[in-house]
C-alpha positions in Angstrom: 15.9 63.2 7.4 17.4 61.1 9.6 18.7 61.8 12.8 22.9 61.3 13.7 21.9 57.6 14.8 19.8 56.7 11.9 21.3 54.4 9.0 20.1 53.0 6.3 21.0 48.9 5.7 21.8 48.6 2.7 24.2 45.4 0.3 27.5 45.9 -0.8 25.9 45.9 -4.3 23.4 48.9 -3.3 26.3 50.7 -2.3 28.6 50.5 -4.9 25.5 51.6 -7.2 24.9 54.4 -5.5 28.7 55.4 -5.8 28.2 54.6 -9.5 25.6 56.6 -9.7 27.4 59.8 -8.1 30.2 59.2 -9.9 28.4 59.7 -13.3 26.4 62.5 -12.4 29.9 64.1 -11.1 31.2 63.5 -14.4 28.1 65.2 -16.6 28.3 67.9 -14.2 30.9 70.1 -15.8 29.9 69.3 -19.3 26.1 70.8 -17.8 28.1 74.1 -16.5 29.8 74.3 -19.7 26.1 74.1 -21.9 24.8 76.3 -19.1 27.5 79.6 -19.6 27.2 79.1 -23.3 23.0 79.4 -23.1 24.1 82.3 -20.7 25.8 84.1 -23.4 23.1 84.2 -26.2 21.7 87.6 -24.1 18.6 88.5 -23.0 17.8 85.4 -20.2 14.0 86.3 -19.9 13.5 84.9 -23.1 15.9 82.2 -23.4 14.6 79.0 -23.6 18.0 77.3 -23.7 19.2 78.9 -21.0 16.1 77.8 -18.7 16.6 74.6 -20.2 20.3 74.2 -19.4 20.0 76.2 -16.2 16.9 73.2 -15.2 18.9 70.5 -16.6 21.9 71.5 -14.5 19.6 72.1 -11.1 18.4 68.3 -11.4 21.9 66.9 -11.9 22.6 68.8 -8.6 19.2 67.5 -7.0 20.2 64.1 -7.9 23.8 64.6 -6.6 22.5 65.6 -3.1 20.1 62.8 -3.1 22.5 60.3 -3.8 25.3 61.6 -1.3 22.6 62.0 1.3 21.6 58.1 0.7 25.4 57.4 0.5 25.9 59.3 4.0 23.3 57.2 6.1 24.1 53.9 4.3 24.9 51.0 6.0 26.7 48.1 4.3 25.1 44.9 6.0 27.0 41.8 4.9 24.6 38.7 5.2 25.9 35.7 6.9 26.4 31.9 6.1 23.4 30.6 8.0 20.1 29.7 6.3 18.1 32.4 8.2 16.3 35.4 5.9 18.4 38.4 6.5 19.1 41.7 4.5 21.1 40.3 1.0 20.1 36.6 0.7 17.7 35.2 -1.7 14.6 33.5 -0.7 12.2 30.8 -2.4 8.8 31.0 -1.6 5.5 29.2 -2.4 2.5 31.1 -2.2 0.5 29.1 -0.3 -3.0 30.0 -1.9 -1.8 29.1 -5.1 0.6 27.1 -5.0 2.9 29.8 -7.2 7.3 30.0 -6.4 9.0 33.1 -6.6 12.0 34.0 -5.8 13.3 37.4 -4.0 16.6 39.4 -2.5 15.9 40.7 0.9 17.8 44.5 0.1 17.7 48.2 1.6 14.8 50.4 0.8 16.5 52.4 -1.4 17.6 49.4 -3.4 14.0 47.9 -3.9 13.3 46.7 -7.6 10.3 44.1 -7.9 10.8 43.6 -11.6 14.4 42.5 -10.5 12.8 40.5 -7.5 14.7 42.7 -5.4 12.1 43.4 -2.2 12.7 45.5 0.9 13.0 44.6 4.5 10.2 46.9 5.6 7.7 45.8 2.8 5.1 43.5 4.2 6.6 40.5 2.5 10.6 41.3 3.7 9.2 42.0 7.2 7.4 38.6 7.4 10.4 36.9 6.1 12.9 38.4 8.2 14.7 36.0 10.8 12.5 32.9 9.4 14.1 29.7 7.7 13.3 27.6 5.2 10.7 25.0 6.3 8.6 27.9 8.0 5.5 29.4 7.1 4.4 33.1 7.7 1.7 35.3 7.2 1.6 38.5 5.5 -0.6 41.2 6.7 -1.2 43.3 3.7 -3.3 46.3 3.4 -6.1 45.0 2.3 -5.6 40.7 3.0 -3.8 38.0 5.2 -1.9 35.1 2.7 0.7 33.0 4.0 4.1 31.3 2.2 6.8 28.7 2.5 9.7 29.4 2.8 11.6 26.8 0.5 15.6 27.8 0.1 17.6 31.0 1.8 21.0 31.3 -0.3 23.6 34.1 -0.5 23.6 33.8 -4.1 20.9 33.4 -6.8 22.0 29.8 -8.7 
């Protein structure tokens, strides 16, 4: 866990998910109680499946609830700036330089990470390459198993 100095960066969009996210599983959570006493009341709880169901169904609504807060706690909202330098938020165009391939990616918190949404972290090998560089530059990335090296092409606030 982290310690009392410890925070997480994280966007504005990250954060308001995560409050999203608590917000619905606060919602479901009394409708789970409710399914929960009912099970309860059928008898004999050694051989109730409903009630093991309901009583599991309720502890990983709860598990996800103290997950959530706990990301919510240490969250940082970092709020990128204007200037074209890679920073936590802003888009960046790449081009593979060993292929010659673009892609595009948002520089966002760990907990945010999404790579089908081209949504990569700042400690990933590729975010921590990119981080502080501008568009013009070239950087390598030290991966686990190779070295490749990209271009960095456009840094925007917003994907156009």
């Amino acid at each position: 866990m982290p310690g009392s100095h410890d925070f997480n960066p994280i966007t504005a969009a990250g954060y308001q998910d995560l409050q999203t996210k608590i917000a619905a599983l606060e919602a479901d959570r009394p409708e789970k109680i409710a399914i929960l006493a009912e099970a309860r009341a059928h008898g004999d709880l050694s051989e109730n499946a409903e009630y093991s169901a309901a009583k599991r169904d309720l502890r990983h609504l709860e598990s996800q609830l103290r997950f959530y807060t706990k990301q919510l706690q240490y969250a940082k909202v970092v709020a990128p700036s204007d200037s074209a330098v890679v920073e936590l938020g802003k888009w960046v165009t790449v081009t593979f330089l060993d292929d010659h391939e673009q892609a595009t990616y948002q520089l966002v918190g760990t907990q945010e990470a999404d790579l089908a949404a081209g949504k990569i972290t700042r400690v990933s090998p590729l975010g921590k390459a990119l981080l502080g560089h501008q568009p013009g530059d070239t950087v390598t990335i030290s991966a686990p198993h190779a070295s490749y090296q990209v271009q960095i092409n456009q840094v925007q606030l917003t994907l156009k």
